[in-house]
Structure formats: C-alpha cells, structure tokens
N, C-alpha and C positions, 0 to 999 in steps of 0.2 A: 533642348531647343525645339522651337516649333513653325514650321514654315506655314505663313500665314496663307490665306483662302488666295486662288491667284498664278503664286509663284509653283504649283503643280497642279498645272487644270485637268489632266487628264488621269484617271485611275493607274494606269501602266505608269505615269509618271513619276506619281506617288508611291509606289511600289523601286521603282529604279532610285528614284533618291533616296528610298530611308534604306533598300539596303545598303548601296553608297554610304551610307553615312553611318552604319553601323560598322561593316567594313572596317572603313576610317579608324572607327573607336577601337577596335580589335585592337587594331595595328599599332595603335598609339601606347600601349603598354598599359591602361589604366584596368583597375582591377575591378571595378563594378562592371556590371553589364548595363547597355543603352537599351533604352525601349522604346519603339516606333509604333503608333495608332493613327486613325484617322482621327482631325478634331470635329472635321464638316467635310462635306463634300469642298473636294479639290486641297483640303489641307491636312499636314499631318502633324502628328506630336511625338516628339523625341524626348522622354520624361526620364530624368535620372532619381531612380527611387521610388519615387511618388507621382501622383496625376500632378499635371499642371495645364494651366488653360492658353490657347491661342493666345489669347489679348495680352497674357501678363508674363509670358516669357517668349517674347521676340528675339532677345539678343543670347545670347551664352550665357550659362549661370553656374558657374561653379558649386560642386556638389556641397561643401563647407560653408556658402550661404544661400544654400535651397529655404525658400519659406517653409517657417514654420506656424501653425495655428490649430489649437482647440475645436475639432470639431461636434457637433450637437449628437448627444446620444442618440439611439433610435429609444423605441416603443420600451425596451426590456434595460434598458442602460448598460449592458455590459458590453458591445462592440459597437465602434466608431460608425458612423455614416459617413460610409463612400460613396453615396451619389454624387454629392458634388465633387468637379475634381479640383485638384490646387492641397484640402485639405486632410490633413491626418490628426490622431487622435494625440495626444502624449502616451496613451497606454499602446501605441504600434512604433515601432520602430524598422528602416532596412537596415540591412546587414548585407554583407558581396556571397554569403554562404547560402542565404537566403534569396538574393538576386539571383543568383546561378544558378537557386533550384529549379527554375522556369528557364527553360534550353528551350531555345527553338529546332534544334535537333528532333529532341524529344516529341514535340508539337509535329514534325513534318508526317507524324505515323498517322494522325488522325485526320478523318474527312469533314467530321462534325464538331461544332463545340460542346465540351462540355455543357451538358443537359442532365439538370432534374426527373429522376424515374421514381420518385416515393416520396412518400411523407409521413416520418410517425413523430408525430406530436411537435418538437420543437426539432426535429431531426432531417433534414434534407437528406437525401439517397441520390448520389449524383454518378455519370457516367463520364466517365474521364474524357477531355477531349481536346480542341481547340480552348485556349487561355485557360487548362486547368489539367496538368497532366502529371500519371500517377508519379512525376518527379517531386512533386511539390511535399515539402513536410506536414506533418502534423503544425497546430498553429498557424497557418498562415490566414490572414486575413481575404474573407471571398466576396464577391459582389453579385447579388441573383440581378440581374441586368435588367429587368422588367418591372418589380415589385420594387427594384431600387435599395432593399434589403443586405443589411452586413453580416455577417457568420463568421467562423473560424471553425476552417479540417481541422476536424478529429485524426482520420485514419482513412487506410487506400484497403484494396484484399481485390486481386485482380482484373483490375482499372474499376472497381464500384469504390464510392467514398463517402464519408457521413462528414455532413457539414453540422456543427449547431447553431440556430438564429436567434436572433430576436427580432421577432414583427412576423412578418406574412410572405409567404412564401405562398409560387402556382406551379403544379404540377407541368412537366415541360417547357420551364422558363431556361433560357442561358445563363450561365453563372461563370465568372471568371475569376481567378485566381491571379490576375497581374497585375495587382492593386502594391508587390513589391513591399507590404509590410508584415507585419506576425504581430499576435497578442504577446504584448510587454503585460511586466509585472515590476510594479514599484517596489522594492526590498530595503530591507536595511534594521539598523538594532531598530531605529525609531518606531518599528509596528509593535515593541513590546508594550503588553497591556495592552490593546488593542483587539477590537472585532474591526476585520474588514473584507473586501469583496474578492474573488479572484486576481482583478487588476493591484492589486494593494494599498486601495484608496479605502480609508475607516467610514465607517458605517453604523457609528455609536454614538455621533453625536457629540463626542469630545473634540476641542480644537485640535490643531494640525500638530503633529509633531514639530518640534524646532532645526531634529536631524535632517539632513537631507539624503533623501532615499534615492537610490541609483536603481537603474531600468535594467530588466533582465527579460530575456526569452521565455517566457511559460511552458512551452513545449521544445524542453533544449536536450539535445542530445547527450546520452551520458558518456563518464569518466572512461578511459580507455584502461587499461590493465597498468600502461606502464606510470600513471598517474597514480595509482592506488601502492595501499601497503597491506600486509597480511597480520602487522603488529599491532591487536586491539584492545579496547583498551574498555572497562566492564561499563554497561550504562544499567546503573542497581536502580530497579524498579521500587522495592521495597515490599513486591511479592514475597515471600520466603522459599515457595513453592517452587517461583518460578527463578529466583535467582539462583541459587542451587542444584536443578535438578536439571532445567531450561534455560541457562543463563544467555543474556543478548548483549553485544558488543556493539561497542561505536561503530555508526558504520556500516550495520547488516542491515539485513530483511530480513523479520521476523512472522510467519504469520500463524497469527492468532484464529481459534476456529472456536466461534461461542457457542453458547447453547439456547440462548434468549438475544436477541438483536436488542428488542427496547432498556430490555435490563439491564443486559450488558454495558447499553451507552450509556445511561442514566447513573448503575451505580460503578460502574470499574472502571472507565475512561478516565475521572476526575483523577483516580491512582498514578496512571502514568503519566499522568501532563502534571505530576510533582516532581517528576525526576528531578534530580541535581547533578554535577558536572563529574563527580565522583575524583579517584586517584586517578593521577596520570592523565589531566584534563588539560587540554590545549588553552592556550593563555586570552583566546575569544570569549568573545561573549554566548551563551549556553539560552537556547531558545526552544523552547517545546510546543510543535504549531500540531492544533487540530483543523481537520476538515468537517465541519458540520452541515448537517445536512440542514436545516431552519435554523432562521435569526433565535425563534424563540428556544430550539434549546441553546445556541451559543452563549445567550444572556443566562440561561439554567446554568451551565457549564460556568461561566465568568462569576455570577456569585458563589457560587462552591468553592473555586477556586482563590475567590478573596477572602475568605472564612478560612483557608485554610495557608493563607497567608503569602500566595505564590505566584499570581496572578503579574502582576505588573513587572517583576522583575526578570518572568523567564517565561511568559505564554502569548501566544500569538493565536488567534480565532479567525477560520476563513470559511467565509459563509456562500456557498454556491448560490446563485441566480433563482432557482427553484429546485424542487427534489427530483425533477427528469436525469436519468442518466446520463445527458448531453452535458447538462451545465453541471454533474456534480463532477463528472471528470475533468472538465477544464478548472475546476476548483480545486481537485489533484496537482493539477500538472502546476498552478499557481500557486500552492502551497508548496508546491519543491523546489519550487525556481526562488520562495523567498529560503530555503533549508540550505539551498548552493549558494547565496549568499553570503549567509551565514558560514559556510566553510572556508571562504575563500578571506574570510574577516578573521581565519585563524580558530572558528569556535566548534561549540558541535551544538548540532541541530538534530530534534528527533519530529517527524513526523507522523501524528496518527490517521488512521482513515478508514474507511469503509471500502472494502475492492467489490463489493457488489455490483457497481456501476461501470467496472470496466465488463464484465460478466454481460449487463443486460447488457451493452454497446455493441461489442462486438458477439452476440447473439443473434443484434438487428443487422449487424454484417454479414456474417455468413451466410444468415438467410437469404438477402439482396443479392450475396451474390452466386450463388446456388441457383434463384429462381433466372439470372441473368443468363449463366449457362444452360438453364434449360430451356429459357425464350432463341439461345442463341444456337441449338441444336446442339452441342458439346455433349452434354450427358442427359439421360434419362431421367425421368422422375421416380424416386425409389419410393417403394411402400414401407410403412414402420417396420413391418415384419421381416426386411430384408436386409437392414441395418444389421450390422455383425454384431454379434453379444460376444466380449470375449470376457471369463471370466467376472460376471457381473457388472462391468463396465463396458458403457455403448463408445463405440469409435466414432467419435463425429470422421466427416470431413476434411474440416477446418483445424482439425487439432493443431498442425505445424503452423500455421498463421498465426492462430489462438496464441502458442507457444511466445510467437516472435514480437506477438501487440504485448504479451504480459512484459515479457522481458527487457522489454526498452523500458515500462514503466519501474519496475524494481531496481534495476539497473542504475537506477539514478541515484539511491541508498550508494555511498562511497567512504572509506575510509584513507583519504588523502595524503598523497609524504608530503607536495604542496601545500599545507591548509588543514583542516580540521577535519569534522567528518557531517553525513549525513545520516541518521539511521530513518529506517520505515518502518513505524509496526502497522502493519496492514492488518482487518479484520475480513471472516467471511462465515457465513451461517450455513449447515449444509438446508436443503430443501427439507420441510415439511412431510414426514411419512419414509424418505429416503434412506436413513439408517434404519427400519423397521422390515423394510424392503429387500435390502440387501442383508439383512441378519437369518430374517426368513427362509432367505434363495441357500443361503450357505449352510444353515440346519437340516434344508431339506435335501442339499445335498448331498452332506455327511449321510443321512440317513438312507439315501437310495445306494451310495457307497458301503454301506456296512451289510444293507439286505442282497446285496453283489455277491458279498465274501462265501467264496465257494468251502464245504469242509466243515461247518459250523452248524453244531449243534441248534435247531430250532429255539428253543428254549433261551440258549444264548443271544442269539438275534436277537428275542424279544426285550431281554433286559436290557440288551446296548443300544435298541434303539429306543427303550423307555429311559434311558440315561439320559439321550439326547434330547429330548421331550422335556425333561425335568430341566436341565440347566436352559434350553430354549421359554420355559416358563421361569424361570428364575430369574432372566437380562428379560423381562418382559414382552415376549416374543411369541406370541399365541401362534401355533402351526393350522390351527382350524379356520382361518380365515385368511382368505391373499388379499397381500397389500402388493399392489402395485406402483410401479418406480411413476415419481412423480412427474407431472409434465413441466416444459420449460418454463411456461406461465408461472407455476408455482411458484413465491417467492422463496428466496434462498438460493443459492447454489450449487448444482450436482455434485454429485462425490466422485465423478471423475475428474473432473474439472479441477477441485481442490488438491486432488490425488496428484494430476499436471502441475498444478502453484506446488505443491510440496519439494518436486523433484527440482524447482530453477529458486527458491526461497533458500536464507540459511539455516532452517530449523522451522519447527512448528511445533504450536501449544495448543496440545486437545484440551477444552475444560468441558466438566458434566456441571449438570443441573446440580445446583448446591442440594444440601441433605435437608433442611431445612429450606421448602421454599416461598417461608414470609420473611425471611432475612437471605438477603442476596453476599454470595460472597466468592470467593475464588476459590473455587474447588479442581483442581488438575488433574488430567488422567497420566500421570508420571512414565507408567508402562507403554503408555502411544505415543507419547510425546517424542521429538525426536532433535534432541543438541544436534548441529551440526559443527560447532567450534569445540576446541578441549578447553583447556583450562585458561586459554587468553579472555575469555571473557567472563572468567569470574572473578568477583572482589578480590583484589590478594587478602582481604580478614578472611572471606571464607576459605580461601585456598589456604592459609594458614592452621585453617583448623579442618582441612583435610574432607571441605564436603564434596570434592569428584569421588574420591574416593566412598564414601558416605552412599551417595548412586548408586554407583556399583554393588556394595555391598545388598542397596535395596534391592537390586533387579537381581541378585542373585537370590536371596531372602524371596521373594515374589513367587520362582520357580520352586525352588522347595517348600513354600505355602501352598502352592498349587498342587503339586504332584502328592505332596508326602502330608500334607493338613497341618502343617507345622509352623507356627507363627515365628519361631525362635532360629532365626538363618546359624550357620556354619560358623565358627571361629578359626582364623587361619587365614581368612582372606585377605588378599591386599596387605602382607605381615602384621596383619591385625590379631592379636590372637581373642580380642574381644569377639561376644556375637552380636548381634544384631537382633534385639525384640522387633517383627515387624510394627506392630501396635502402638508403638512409641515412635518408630520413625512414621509412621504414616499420619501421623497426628500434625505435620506439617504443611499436608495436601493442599486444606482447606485453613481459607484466611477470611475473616469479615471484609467485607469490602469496606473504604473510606477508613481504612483500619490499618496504613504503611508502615511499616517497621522499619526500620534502622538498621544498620549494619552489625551494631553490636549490640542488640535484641535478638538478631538472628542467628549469631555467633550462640548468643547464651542457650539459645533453643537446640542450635545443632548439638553442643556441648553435653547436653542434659539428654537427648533420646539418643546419641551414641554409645550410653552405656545400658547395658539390659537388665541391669539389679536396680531402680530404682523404684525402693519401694511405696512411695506417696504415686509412683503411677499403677504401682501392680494390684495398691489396694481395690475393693470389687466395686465396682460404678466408678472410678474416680480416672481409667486413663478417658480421659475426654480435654481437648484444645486449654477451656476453660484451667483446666487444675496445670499444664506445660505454662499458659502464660502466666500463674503465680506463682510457678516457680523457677520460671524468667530474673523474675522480678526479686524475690527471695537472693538468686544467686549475684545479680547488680546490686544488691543493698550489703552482698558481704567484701569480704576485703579483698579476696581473689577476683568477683566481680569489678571492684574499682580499680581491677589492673588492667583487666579485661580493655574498660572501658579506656583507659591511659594510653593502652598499646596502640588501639586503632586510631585515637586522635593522632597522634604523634607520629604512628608509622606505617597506618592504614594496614597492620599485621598484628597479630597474635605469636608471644615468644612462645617458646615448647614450657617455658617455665610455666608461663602464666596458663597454657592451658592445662600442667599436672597443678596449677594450684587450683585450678575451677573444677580438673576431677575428684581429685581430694576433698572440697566443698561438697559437692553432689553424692558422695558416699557416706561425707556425716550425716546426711539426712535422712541413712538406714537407720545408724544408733539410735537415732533419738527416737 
C-alpha cells in the first residue's frame, strides 16, 4: 500500500503510520514481511515484495496479484535494473526466508547506511549498515542508490561485504539491500545441450527450449544432514586411476589439484562431462554442468563433446559474465542451483568447476576486512615477519571464515533420500614455485635435524646429509638456491589453503605433470591422494574384481619399494596369497587424456597387473601402458573375455567363475 503525498504531511507522521501499519501486518498472521519507505516528501510506500510506485498502488493489493514486468538489463546484462521501482527482473524472485532476511531489528544497531569503502574492478567493498545488514544472504539483489546500479552480495566477514556489479559504481555511494528480491536461475532438463548464462537463459544462439524451466535461488542454502543419505552410489569417470584407487560417489566433493590449469581444462575436463549414470542410477534425468570461464572455450568444450557424441543428451555449459572472480562465482552458485534441480527431478547431477575464484574472492575479503579493523582501532597492523610460520604453513587470520565461506559452497554437493543427488568435482592449482618452496624448507630441515644428532660419528653426518642432497636433487629441488613462498598475487592457490579444502572435501586427487609432456594425459599421485569413502563408491565390477583390495596391496608394495628396493610386494596380504609386481600395477597411474575407458576395460586391465608372472610384461623394454592395453584387448577377444564382458552388462559384476577363467587366460600367455 502506499499513502499518497498529503495524507502524512508531516515527517513524525510518516514515521507513526507506517509503523502502525506494520504493527497491523505483524498481527494479522501473514507470513511475508511489510516494507515501509518514503515515496516523496509527506508520502510513504508500503511495498510487499517489491518497489512499487505512489501512483500505481493506491488501494490494497494482494501479494498473488502483485505486478509483474521484465525489467531492462543494465550496462553488463547479468542483474536487473532496480532504479526504477514497480519493476523486477524474471531472473529475481521474493521469497518470506528471503524477506525476513532484512529485520529491522537487526537494522536498529546501525547509525549509517550501508556505504561503499572499495572498489576492485567489478567488486564493491561495502559496510554493513542502514537498508543492508550483515542479516542479508548471499544472492540478494542490491541497489548503489546514486549511480542507480544493480549487483548481487556475494558474502559478509564482520559486517564488510562484497557486492558484484554491472556498470559503475562511486566510491561512498549508499547502497541498499531492500529491493526484497535474490538472483533466480532458470533450471530444468530443457538447458541440456545447451551454453548459457548464470541466470539460465542460453546464449548460443539456438531457439528456446520447448520445456518450461522453473526459477530457483542461485545462492540457496544447502541440504541439512537429515535430508541426506550415506548410501552412494559410484559416478565412473572412466579414469582407471582414478576409479579404483580415488573413487567418487554420487553426491560428494571431490577435489581435484592439477598440475597445468590451461591443460588441464583443455585436455581432461572433456573426460568428465562424459560421465554416464552408471549402476544403481536414480530414474532422473543425468546432467553433467561445467562452469567455464569464456564463451570461447565453452564453444571448444561443446565441439569436443559432440565428436564425442555426448553433448546434447547429458551436458549443460555455464558461462560467467567475465573472468573476474565476482562473476565467476555467481556462475558457481548458478550452476548449482541448475544441479538441485536436477535432484529434486529424481536425477543425478555432476558439477565441474574451477574453486580458484572462491580463493581470489574471499582474499579481497579478508583483506577489507583486516584493513577495516585496523582503520577502526581493533588490532594492529602486523608486519610479514610476525605472521606465525607454523610447520611451513602461514595462519592467516581469516582461516575460520575462510572455512565457513568454503563450506556452504561444497555443502551444496548432496546425496538425497528425497531425490537424486548432486556431485561437485571442484578443481584448484597450487601457486607457482610453492611446492619448490615448501620441499626446500622440509630438506633443509631434515638436514639441520640430522647435523643436531648428538653421538655421531662426523663421517656419518656427512653421508646422511649427503643422502639428503642426493634425493633433494633427485624430486628436483636444488638446496643452493631459496625459493621463496609465493605471494598471494601469484596465480594459483596456497598450499595451505588447499590443505583447509582437503580437510571439509570427500577426498582429493593429487595429479603430476604427465611423463611425456607433448601428450597430456592423467597421471595420479596414488600415494597422496586420499579416498575418503570405502567401497560405496566403487563400481560393483570393480568391487567384484576386488580393486580396494588391489590399493591396499599397492600402498603396501609402495613401502617395501621404498624401504627394501624391491619392486615385488609381500604375498599373504588381504588372504591374497598372490604378490604384487609394483611395475605392472603402476602402469595404471597414467592414462592418455580424451582416452575414457569403460568399465570392463578396466576390469581387464586390473585382471592382467593383479598377477606378477605375466611374462609379455616381464619381457625387457616391453612393461610400458602401450603392451597392458594390447593385452586388454587380447584378453576381450577371448572367450573368458566375452564373459567378462556378459557379466557386467547384465549384472554390473564379475562372478568368481568368470574371473578364475580371465586368470587362467592370462597365464596361457606364459606357455606360449
């Protein structure tokens, strides 16, 4: 409602009726909240929802036929134009969870409004205040009140907040947050095959979908525990490495730590966005969304993936606004918000992405608000030198904030007893020089530790710490020169940082630089790497042919290669009385990239390096990838192979039969 210029001539007036009239609304049992503004001097505005103007809601208007209308994008097209009021965007919706964020309780602490302190690039730096307090969530739609500019909060960290814009923004403008709506995101099957924007509107040029896409929250809160289920179900990559060794379940957080950012996206992305729905697949629709950073690789990524035949039936492409860390993260958050769609449709949904941007984001936070308590007298300004080192890793400040911004984002990855699931494979690069750095720090510590040891022969000394010299030049780690820990500029991510993502993630996948690198391919550090599920998220073929066990045996084989130089592990383990060639299982590791295997390729391969006498590998130059995958291929062309192949169609498992007849296969090829 809005009482017109007149009917409250006086300021005090204005003030006595609208809260009268909110009051009122209290009382009356309805579940949105009322909002009271001035529209002109002597009138106010009582807006359910949304702005509306004096002239055009005189009488009462029921919240179920509030106008609706299309408003004109700004400068950047990805958020509405709120100057005018009356109208809203189709991509903003309220909601009463959303209305309620904005308490005027909450509002009664502040003196000032909400004001602009920074600006980095497309990033507002704002002070919580009057019409923006740090109740407000992530998503909500903001208005800088002077430049007339629209945005969407990112995030709060002790009343400092980061808005992202599009257009122009001025340094000490007001900006308010009770504009009552949030960035929607259009979802639904109909974006498959499809590139499109954050909002979910395509941006390729093909006509509109036929389906009609339902509006969700882009920055929506995740699944509570009692919503969730612990029973997972495998989502096969067609890594070999990584299904096996690293397996990822419907459902989790996975994160991946490359070794090359460009490469990586370029050639091992395409691998995952083939996924298929696998055993034990919820009876939904199976959609695999990337976040990409530029149209131009999305369209790279979209022909790859139609060559590879997979593209229209099961991939979704979301193309951030630009590559600033503002808009790739709300291209995050809109890419999950279409993945809970998808779960709630019964299906499962895997989302890839880049966590880089959550990294630079709230980096520009902390800082802000670091330098805020020290404009506001609270703490000190510390020197680098005063920062605690503990065990080669720096303690920010912020860590538990850090903690709390990552974990709502991961958090949203859910494996549903409602509904289907969501997985996240999140990627992140460590910084440039940072593993050099910290390999250095820990040689030279060993080595100040060893010339300590009291009782030892000089002599001895010298050999042990020329040992340490030798394997420090051996992992490429020169002691005659300091490398210093990179600065935060430095593109990549710290290693402690990652270290924090490891410990709230279900697992991580270390990969090194392939061995060869003018062919890019998957090469896994299997010993770093770290499963955090057992055996629910591997294939039941692989679990049938017994590769947890297989692991185990490697990381036992691993230690006695190390300690003892012995390639050839223990027999006995795991009532295996077989042993383990390391040589033959590690020939696994590494896989050609755009190179996915199958399930029961992968069977054939674990099959063949579980036994240690196989001699077309033992002969000299010949155990190499190359000679395992022809004789893959050998073992499916025989008759225990096409049982092999029988079992998993049919039962997505391997009988005990059929794998004594693929070993009995693999041992004629001594005789011969």
């Amino acid at each position: 409602w809005t009482l017109a210029a007149g009917q409250c001539a006086a300021p005090l007036a204005t003030l006595l009726v609208a809260s009268a009239l909110r009051k009122r609304w209290r009382r009356s049992g309805r579940g949105a909240r009322l909002r009271v503004r001035a529209e002109a001097p002597g009138a106010v505005g009582v807006t359910y929802g949304s702005a509306v103007s004096a002239a055009s809601a005189v009488q009462p208007l029921p919240p179920s036929n509030r106008p609706k209308s299309d408003a004109a994008d700004t400068t950047m097209g990805l958020y509405p134009d709120m100057s005018t009021p009356g109208e809203s965007s189709s991509s903003m919706s309220s909601s009463k969870a959303d209305l309620d964020s904005v308490d005027d309780d909450d509002e009664e602490k502040y003196d000032e409004p909400a004001t602009v302190i920074g600006i980095r690039g497309d990033i507002a730096i704002v002070r919580a205040g009057i019409n923006l307090a740090t109740i407000a969530k992530g998503g909500r739609i903001c208005l800088f009140e002077k430049s007339r500019t629209s945005g969407v909060l990112l995030s709060w960290k002790e009343g400092v907040g980061l808005i992202h814009f599009s257009g122009e923004v001025e340094m000490g403008e007001s900006v308010s947050g009770n504009t009552g709506v949030s960035l929607m995101t259009e979802c639904g099957p109909g974006l498959l095959g499809r590139i499109v924007d954050p909002r979910g509107k395509p941006i390729d040029g093909l006509p509109p979908s036929e389906v009609e896409p339902n509006l969700r929250l882009a920055f929506a809160d995740f699944k509570g525990m009692k919503e969730r289920t612990n029973q997972y179900r495998s989502l096969f990559t067609g890594v070999t490495s990584v299904d096996f060794s690293v397996p990822v379940g419907r459902g989790q957080t996975m994160l991946f730590q490359g070794s090359n950012k460009e490469k990586d996206k370029e050639y091992l992305w395409a691998d995952l966005m083939c996924c298929q729905a696998g055993p034990g697949a919820k009876s939904g629709p199976v959609v695999n969304i990337c976040v990409c950073p530029t149209p131009a690789y999305a369209m790279r990524l979209r022909d790859e993936l139609r060559q590879r035949g997979c593209f229209e039936d099961r991939c979704t492409l979301v193309v951030a606004e630009s590559e600033t860390s503002g808009a790739q993260v709300v291209a995050m958050n809109g890419a999950l918000a279409m993945a809970e769609e998808i779960n709630d449709l019964d299906g499962e949904a895997m989302v890839l992405m880049d966590l880089e941007p959550m990294h630079k984001l709230f980096s520009v936070l902390a800082d802000a608000a670091g330098q805020e308590r020290i404009d506001r007298g609270i703490v000190q300004q510390l020197e680098a030198s005063e920062w605690t080192d503990f065990d080669g890793t720096l303690l920010r400040e912020s860590i538990a904030e850090r903690r709390k911004i990552w974990f709502n984002l991961v958090s949203r990855a859910t494996n549903s007893i409602v509904g289907g699931s969501v997985s996240l494979l999140g990627w992140l690069w460590e910084q440039d020089g940072g593993w050099k750095h910290r390999a250095q720090k820990s040689y030279l510590a060993q080595i100040e530790a060893v010339k300590k040891t009291p009782r030892i022969d000089e002599k001895i000394l010298e050999r042990m710490v020329d040992k340490l010299r030798e394997q420090a030049a051996a992992e490429g780690v020169p002691l005659t020169e300091t490398f210093n820990e990179p600065a935060l500029e430095v593109p990549g991510v710290p290693n402690w940082e990652i270290e924090e993502l490891k410990s709230i993630t279900d697992g991580h996948i270390l990969l090194q630089p392939p061995s060869n690198p003018d062919m890019w391919s998957w090469y896994l550090e299997p010993y770093k790497s770290l499963p955090r599920l057992g055996t629910d998220a591997l294939h039941p073929a692989l679990l049938s042919v017994e590769a947890h066990k297989l692991r185990l045996k490697m990381l036992q084989g691993r230690d006695r290669q190390k300690m003892l130089h012995l390639s050839l592990g223990e027999g006995g383990l795991m009532d295996d009385p077989r042993k383990l060639e390391m040589k033959f299982v590690e020939l696994l590791i590494e896989q050609a990239a755009g190179q996915p295997l199958d399930v029961v390729g992968q069977c054939a391969r674990l099959l063949i390096v579980s036994d240690s006498n196989v001699d077309p590998l033992k002969a000299e130059g010949m155990c190499t990838s190359e000679t395992l995958s022809f004789l893959a291929a050998q073992l499916l062309q025989s008759e225990a192979g096409a049982r092999l192949r029988q079992d998993i169609v049919e039962k997505s498992e391997v009988s005990q039969e059929t794998i004594d007849a693929c070993d009995t296969e693999v041992r004629s090829w001594n005789s011969a």
